[in-house]
C-alpha positions in Angstrom: 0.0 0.0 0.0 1.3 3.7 -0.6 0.5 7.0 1.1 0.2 10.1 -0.3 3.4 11.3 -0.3 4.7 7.8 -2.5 6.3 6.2 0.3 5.9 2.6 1.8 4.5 -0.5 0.0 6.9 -2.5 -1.7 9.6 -0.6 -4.4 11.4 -2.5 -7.4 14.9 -3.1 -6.3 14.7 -2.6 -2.3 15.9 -4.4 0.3 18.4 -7.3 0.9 19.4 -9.1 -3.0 18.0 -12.7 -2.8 20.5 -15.2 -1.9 22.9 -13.0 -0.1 22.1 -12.6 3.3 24.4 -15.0 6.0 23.0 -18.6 4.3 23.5 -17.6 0.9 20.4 -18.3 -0.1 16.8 -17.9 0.3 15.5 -18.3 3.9 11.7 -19.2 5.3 10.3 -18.5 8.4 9.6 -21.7 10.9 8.4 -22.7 14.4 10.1 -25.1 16.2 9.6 -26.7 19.6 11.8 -25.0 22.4 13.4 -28.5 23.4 15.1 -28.5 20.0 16.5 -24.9 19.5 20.0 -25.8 20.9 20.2 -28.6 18.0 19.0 -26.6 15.3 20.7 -23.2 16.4 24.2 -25.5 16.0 23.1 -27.1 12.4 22.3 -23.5 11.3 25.8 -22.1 12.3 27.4 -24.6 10.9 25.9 -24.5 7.7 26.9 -20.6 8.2 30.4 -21.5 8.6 30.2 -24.2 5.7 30.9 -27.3 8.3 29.7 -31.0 6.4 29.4 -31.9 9.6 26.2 -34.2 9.9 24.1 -33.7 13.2 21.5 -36.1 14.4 18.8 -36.0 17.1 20.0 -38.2 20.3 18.8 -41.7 19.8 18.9 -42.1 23.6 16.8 -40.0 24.2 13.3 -40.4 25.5 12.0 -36.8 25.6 8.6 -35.7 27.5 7.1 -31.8 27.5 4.7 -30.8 30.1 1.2 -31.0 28.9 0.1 -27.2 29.5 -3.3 -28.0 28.5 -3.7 -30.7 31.1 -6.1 -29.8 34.3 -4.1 -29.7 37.2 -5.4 -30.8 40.8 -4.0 -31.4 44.4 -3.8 -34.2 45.9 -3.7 -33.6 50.3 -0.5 -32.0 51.9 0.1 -33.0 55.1 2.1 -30.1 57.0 3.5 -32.0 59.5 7.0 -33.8 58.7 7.0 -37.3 58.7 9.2 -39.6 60.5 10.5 -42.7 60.0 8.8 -44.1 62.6 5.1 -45.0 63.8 3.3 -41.9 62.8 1.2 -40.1 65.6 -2.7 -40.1 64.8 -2.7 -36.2 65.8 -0.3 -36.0 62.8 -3.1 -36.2 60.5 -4.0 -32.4 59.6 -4.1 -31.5 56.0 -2.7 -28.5 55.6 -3.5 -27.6 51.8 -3.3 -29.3 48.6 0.0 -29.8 46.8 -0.1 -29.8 43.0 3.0 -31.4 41.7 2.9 -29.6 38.2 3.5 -26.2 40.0 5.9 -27.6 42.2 8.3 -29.6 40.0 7.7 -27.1 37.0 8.6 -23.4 37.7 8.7 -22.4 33.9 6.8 -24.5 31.9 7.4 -23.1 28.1 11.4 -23.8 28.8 11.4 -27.2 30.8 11.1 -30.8 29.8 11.8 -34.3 30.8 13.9 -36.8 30.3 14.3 -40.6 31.5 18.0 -41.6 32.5 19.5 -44.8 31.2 23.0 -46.0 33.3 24.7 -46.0 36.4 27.2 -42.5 35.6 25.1 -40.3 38.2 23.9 -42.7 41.3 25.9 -41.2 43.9 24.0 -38.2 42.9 20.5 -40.2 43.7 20.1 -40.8 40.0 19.2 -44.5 39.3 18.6 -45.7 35.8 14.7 -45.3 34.9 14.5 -41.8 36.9 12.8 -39.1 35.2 14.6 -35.7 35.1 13.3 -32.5 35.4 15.2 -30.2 33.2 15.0 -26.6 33.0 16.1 -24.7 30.2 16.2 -21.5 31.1 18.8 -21.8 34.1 22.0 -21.1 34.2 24.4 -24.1 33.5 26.5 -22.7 36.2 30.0 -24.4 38.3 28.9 -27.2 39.8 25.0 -27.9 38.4 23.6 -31.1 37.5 22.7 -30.9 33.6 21.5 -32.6 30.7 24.2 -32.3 27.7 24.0 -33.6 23.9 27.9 -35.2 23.5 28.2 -36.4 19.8 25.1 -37.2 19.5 24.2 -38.8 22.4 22.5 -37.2 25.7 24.2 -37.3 29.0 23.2 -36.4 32.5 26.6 -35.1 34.2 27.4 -32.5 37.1 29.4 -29.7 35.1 32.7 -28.5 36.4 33.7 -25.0 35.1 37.2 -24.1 35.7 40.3 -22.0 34.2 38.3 -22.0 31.2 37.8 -25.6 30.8 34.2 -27.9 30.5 34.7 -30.9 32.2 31.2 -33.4 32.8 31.7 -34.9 36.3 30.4 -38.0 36.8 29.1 -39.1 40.6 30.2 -43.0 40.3 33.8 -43.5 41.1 33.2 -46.4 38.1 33.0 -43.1 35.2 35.7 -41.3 33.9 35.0 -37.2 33.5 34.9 -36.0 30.1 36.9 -32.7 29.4 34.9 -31.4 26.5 37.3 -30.4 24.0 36.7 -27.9 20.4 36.6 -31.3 18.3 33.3 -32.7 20.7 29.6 -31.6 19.5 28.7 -30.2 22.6 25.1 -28.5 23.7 23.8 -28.0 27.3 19.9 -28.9 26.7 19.1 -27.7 30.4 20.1 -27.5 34.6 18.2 -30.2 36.1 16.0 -29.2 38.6 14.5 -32.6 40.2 14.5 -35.9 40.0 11.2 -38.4 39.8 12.5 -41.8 41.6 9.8 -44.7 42.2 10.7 -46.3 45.9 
């Protein structure tokens, strides 16, 4: 459309020349699911800096969102602490109701789960079978527990941070750590936040 004065609406010969923005060639707009940015950001700058490198989803993985559509109730929270003993029948007072979607899951749109397959993490309480919560939108800082793509393959490690080396601390004196070096494919997926363990 064009004003008055002749300005606006689309003019022969404006803007950016097809093919020569930072692909090289024409681009289309696209949705994709928050869980797979980190993957798909990484393909894209490679194909940037003209890598062949060939990137695959983790074949490991077993990958669950939150259902935000789901209708969320409490079930009874009992205020009291419980001890490992014979509980007291004056011990019984509900206090409120606990919903364990808002508990587990402080920001939905960023956080998913995962279920962990071997032994690398069970000094850390993290058995094979558990499922992780995982939080994308934490800081991967010194010392967190987080979920990692390494070539290919996700990993659940404690993350060590120092003199400007990325080592992925395992807590099972039967693991080597891995020093992630410039040759690795390397992406944090997310800071674990809680882990679901069946007694």
């Amino acid at each position: 459309m064009v004003n008055k004065r002749g300005h606006g609406g689309h003019r022969p010969g404006a803007g950016r020349p097809e093919g020569t923005g930072k692909f090289g060639e024409k681009t289309k707009p696209i949705r994709v699911p928050n869980s797979l940015l980190p993957q798909i950001t990484e393909i894209l700058d490679a194909h940037k800096a003209g890598s062949k490198k060939i990137f695959m989803m983790p074949q490991n993985a077993e990958i669950m969102l939150p259902d935000e559509n789901a209708e969320h109730s409490g079930v009874p929270f009992f205020s009291n602490m419980v001890a490992a003993g014979f509980p007291s029948p004056a011990d019984d007072h509900m206090d409120d109701r606990l919903d364990l979607n808002e508990y587990l899951v402080s920001h939905p749109a960023a956080t998913f789960f995962v279920r962990v397959q071997g032994l690398s993490m069970i000094n850390a309480g993290i058995q094979p079978d558990d499922i992780l919560v995982v939080d994308r939108s934490m800081d991967p800082a010194h010392g967190k527990v987080i979920v990692a793509a390494l070539d290919g393959d996700l990993t659940v490690k404690r993350i060590s941070k120092q003199n400007g080396q990325i080592t992925l601390m395992p807590e099972n004196d039967d693991y080597d750590p891995i020093e992630i070096t410039a040759e690795m494919s390397f992406i944090i997926w997310g800071v674990v936040t809680s882990v679901i363990h069946k007694v």
